[in-house]
Backbone as XML, in Angstrom:
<?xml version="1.0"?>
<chain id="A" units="angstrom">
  <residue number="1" name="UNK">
    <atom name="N" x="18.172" y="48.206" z="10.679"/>
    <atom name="CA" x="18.317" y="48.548" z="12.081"/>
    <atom name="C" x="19.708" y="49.137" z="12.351"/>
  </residue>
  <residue number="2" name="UNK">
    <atom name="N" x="20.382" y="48.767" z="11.831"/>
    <atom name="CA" x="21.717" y="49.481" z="12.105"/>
    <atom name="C" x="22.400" y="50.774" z="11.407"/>
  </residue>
  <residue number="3" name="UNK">
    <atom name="N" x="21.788" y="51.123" z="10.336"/>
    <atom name="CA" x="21.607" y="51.962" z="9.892"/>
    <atom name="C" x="21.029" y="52.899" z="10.949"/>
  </residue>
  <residue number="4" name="UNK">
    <atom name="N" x="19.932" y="52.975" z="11.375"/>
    <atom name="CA" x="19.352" y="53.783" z="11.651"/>
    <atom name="C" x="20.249" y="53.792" z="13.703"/>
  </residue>
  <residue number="5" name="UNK">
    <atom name="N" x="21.011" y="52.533" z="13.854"/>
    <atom name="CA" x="21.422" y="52.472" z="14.967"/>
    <atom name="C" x="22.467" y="53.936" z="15.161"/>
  </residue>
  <residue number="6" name="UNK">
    <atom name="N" x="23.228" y="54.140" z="13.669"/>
    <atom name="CA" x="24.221" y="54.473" z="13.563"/>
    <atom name="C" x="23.659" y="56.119" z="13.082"/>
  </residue>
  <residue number="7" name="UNK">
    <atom name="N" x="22.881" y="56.120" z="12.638"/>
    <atom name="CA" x="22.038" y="57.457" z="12.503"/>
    <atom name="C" x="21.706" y="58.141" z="13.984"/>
  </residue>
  <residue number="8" name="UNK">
    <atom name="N" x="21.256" y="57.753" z="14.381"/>
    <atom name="CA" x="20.124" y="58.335" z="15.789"/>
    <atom name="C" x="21.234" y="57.535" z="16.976"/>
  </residue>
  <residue number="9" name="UNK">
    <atom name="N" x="22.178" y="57.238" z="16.976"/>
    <atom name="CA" x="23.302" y="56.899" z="18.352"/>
    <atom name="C" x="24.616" y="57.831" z="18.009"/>
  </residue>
  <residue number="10" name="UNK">
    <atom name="N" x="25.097" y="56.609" z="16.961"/>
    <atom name="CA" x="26.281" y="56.726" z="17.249"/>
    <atom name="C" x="26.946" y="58.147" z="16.312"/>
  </residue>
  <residue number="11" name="UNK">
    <atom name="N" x="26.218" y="58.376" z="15.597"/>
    <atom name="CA" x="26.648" y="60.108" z="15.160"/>
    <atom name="C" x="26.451" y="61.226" z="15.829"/>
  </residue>
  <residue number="12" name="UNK">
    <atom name="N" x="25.362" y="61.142" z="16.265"/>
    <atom name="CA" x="24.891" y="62.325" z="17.382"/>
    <atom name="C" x="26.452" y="62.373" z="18.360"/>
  </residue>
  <residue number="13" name="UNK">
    <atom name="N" x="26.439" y="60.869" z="18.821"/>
    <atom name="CA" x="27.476" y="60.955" z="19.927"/>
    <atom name="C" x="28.815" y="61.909" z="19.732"/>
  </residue>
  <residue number="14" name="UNK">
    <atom name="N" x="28.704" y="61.099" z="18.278"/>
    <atom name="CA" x="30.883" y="61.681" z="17.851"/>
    <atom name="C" x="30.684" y="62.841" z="17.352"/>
  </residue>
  <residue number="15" name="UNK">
    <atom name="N" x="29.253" y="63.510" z="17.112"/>
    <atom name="CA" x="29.651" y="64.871" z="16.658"/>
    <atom name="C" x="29.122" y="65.518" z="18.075"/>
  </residue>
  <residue number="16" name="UNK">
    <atom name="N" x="29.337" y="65.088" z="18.840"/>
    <atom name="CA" x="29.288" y="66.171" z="20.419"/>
    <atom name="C" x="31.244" y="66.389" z="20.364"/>
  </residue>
  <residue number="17" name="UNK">
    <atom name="N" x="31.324" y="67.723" z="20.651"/>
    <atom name="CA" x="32.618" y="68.279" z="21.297"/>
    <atom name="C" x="33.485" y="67.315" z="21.929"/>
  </residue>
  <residue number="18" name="UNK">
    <atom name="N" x="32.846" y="66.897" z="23.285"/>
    <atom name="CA" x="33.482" y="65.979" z="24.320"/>
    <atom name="C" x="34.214" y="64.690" z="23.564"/>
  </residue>
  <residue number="19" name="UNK">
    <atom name="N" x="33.134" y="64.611" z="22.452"/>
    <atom name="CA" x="33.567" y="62.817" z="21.963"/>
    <atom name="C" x="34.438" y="62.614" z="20.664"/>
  </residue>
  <residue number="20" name="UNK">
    <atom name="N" x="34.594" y="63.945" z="19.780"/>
    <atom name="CA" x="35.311" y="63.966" z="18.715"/>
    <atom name="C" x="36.476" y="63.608" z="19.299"/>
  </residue>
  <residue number="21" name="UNK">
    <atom name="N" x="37.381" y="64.007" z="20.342"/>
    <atom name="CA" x="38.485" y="63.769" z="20.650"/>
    <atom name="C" x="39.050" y="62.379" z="21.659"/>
  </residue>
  <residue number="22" name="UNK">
    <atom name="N" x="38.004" y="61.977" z="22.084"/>
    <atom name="CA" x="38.272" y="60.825" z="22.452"/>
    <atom name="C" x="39.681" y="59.841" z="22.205"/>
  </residue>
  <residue number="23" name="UNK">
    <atom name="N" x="40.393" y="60.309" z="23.518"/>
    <atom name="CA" x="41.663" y="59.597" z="23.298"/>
    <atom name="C" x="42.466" y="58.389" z="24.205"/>
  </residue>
  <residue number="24" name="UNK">
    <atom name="N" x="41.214" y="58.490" z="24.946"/>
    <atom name="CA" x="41.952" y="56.524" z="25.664"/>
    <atom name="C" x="40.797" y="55.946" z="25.890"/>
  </residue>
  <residue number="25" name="UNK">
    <atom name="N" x="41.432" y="55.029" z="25.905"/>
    <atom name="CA" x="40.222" y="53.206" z="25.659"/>
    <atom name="C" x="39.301" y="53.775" z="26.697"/>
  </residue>
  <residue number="26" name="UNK">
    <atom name="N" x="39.602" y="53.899" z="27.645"/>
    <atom name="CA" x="38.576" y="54.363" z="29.008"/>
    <atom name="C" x="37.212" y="54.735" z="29.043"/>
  </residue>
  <residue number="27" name="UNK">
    <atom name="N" x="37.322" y="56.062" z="28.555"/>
    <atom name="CA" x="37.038" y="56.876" z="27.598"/>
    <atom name="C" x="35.518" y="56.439" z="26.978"/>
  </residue>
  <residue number="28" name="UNK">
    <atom name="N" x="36.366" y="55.346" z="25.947"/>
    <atom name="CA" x="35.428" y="55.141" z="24.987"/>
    <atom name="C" x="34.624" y="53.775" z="25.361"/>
  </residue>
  <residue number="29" name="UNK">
    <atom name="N" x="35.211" y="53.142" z="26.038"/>
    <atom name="CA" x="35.058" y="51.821" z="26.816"/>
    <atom name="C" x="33.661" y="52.120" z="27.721"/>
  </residue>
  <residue number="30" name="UNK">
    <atom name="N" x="33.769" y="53.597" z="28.413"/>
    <atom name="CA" x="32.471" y="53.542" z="29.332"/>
    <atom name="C" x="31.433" y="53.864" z="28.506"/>
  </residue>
  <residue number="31" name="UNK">
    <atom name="N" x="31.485" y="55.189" z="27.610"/>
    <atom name="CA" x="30.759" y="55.389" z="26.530"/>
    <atom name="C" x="30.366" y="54.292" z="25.628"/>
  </residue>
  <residue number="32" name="UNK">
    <atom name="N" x="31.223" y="53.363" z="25.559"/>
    <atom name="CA" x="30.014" y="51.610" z="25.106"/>
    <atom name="C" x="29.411" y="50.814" z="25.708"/>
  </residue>
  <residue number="33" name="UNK">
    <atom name="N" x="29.850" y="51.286" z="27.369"/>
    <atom name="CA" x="29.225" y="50.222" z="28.180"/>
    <atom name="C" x="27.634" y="51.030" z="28.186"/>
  </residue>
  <residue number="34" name="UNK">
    <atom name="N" x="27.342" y="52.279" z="28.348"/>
    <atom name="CA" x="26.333" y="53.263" z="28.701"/>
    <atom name="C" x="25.298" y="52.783" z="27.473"/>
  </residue>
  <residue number="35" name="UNK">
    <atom name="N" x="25.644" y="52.664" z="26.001"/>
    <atom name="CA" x="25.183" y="52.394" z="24.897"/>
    <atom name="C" x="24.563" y="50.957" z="24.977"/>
  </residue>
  <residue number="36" name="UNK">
    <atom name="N" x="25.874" y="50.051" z="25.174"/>
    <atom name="CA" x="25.316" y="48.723" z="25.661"/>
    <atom name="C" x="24.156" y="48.449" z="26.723"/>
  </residue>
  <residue number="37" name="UNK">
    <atom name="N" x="24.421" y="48.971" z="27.820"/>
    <atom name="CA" x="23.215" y="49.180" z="28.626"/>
    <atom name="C" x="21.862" y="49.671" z="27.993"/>
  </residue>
  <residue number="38" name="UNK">
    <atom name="N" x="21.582" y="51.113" z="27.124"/>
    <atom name="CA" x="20.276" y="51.144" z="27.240"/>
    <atom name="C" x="20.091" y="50.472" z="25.884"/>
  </residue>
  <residue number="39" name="UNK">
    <atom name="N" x="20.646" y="49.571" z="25.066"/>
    <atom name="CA" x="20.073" y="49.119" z="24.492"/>
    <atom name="C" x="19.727" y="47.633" z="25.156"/>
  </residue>
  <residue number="40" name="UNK">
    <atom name="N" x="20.265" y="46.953" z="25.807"/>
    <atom name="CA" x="20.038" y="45.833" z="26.772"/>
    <atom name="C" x="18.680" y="46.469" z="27.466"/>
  </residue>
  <residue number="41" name="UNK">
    <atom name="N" x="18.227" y="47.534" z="28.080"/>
    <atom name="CA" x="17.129" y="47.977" z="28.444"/>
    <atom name="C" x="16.284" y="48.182" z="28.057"/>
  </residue>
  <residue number="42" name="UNK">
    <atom name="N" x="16.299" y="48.594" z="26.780"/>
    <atom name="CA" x="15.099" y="48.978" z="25.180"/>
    <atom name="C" x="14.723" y="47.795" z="25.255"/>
  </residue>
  <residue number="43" name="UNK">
    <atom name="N" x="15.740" y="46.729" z="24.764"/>
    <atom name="CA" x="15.094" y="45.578" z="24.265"/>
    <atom name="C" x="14.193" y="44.384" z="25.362"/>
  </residue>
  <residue number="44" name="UNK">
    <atom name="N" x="14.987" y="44.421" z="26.545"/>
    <atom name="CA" x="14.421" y="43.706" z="27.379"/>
    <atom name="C" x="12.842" y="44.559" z="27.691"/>
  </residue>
  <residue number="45" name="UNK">
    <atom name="N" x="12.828" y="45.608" z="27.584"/>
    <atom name="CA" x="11.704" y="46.228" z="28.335"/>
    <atom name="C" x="10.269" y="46.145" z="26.492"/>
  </residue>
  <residue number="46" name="UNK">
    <atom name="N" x="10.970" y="46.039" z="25.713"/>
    <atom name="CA" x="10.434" y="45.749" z="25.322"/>
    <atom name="C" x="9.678" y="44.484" z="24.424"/>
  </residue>
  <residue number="47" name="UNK">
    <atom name="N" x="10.593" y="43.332" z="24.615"/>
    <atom name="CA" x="10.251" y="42.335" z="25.535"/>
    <atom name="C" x="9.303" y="41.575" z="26.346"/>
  </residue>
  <residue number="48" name="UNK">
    <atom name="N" x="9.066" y="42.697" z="27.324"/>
    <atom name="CA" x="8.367" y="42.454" z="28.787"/>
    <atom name="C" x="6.654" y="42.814" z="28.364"/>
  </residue>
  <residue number="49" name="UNK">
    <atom name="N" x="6.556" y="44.010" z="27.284"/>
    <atom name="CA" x="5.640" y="44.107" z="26.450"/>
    <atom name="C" x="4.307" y="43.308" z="25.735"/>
  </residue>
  <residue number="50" name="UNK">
    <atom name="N" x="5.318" y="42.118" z="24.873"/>
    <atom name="CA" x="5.143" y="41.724" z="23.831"/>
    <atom name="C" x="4.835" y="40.124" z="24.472"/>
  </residue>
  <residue number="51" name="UNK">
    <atom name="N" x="3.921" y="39.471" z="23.644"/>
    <atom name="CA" x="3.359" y="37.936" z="23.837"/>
    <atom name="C" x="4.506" y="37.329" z="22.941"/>
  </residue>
  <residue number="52" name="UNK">
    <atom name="N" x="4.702" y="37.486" z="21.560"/>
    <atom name="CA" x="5.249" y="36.502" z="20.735"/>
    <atom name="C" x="5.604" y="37.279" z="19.543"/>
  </residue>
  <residue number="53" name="UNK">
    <atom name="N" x="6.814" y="36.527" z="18.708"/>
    <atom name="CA" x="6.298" y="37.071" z="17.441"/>
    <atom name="C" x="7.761" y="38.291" z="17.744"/>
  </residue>
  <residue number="54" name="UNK">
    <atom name="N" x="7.901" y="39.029" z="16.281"/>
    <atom name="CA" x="8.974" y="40.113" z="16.261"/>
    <atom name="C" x="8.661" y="41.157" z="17.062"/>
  </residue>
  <residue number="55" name="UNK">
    <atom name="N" x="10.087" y="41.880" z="17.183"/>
    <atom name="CA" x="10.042" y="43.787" z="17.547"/>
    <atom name="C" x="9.800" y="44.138" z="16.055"/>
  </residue>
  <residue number="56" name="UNK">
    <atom name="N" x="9.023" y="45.332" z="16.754"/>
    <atom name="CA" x="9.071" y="46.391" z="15.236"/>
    <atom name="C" x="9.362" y="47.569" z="16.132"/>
  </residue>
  <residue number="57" name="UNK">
    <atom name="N" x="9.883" y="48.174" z="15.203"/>
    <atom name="CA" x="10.719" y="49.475" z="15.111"/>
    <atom name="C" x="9.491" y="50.583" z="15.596"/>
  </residue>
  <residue number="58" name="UNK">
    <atom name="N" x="8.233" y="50.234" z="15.710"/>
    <atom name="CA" x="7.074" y="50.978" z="16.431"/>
    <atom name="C" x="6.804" y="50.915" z="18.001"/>
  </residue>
  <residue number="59" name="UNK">
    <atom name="N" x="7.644" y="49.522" z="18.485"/>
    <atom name="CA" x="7.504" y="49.165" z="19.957"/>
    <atom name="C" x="8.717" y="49.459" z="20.114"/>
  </residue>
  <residue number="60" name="UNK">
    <atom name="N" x="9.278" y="49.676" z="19.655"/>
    <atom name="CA" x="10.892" y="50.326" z="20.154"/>
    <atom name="C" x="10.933" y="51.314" z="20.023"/>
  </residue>
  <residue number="61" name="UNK">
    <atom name="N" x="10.465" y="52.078" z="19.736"/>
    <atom name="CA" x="10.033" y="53.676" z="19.879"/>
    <atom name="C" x="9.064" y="53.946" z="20.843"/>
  </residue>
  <residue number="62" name="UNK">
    <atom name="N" x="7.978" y="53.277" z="21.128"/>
    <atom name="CA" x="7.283" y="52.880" z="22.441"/>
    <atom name="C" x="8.279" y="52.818" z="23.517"/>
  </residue>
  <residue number="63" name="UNK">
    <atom name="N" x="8.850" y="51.945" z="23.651"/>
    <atom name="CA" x="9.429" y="51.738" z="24.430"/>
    <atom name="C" x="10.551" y="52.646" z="25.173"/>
  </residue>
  <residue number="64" name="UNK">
    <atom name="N" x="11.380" y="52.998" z="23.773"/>
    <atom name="CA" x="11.831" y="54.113" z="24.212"/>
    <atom name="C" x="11.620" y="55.394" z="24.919"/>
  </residue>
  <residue number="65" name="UNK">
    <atom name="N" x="10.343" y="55.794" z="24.666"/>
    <atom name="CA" x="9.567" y="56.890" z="25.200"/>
    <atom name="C" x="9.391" y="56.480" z="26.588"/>
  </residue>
  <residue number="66" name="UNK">
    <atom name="N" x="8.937" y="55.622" z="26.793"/>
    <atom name="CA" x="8.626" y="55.218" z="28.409"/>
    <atom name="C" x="9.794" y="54.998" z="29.073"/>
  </residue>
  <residue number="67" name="UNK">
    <atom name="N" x="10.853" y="54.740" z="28.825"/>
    <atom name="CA" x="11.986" y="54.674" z="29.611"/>
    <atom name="C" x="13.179" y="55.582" z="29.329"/>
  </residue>
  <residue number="68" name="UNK">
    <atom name="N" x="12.598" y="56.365" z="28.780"/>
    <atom name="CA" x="13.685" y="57.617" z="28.835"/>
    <atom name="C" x="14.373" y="57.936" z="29.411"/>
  </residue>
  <residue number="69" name="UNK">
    <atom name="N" x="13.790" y="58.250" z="30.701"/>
    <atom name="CA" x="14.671" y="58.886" z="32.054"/>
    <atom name="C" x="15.173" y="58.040" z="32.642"/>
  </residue>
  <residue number="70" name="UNK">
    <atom name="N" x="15.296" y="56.574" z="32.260"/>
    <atom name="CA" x="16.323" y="56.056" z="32.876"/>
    <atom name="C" x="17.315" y="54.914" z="32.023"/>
  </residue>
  <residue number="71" name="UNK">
    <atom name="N" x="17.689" y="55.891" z="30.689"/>
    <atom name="CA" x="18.623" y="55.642" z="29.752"/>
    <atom name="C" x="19.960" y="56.081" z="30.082"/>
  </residue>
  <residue number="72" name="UNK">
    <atom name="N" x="21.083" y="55.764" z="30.083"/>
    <atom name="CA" x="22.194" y="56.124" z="30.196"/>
    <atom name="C" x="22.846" y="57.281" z="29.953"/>
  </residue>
  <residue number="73" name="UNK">
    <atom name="N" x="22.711" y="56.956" z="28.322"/>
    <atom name="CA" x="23.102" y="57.858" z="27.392"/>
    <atom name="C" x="22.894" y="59.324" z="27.270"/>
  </residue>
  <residue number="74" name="UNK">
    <atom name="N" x="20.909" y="59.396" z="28.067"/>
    <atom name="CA" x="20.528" y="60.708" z="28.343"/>
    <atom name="C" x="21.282" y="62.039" z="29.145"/>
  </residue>
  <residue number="75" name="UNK">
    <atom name="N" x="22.298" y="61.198" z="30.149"/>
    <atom name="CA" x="23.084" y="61.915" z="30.629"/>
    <atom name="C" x="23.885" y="63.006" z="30.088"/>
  </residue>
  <residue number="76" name="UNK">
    <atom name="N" x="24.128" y="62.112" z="28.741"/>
    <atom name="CA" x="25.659" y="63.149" z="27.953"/>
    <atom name="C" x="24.280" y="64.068" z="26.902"/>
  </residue>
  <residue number="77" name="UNK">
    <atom name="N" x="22.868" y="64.489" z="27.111"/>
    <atom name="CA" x="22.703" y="65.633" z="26.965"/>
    <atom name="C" x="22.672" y="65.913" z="25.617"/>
  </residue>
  <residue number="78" name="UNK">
    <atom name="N" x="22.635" y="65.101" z="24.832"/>
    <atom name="CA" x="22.741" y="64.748" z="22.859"/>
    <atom name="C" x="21.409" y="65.036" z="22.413"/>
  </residue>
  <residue number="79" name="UNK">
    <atom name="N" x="20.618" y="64.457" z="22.717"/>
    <atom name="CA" x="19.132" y="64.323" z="22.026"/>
    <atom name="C" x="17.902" y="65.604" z="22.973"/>
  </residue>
  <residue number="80" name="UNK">
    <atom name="N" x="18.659" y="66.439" z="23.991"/>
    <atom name="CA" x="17.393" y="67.063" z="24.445"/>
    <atom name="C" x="16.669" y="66.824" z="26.015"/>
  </residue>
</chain>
């Protein structure tokens, strides 16, 4: 999972223009809170889903799809 966290987040992010240069805490501080958020949202919503038992990486892609438009991150315009 983190692998792939760090694949499909957090590279996309730092190879955008805006974020290579990132030079005060601020900065980078809101850009983790935005991250923190839709993953607090992925997971709870998917969650809300599920009876029992694990996530799989198939309902979190579910999930993701359905709450797209009101992901954070979508803002900074990375993925489309």
């Amino acid at each position: 999972m983190i692998v792939n966290f760090h694949h499909l987040i957090v590279r996309p992010l730092f190879e955008q223009r805006p974020f290579r240069d990132i030079r005060n805490e601020k900065e980078f501080l809101g850009l983790e809170d935005n991250i923190q958020s839709d993953i607090t949202t992925i997971i709870s919503e998917t969650k809300k889903e599920m009876k029992q038992g694990e996530i799989s990486g198939h309902q979190i892609m579910r999930t993701i799809d359905r709450v797209w438009k009101n992901l954070k991150t979508i803002r900074l315009e990375l993925w489309g």
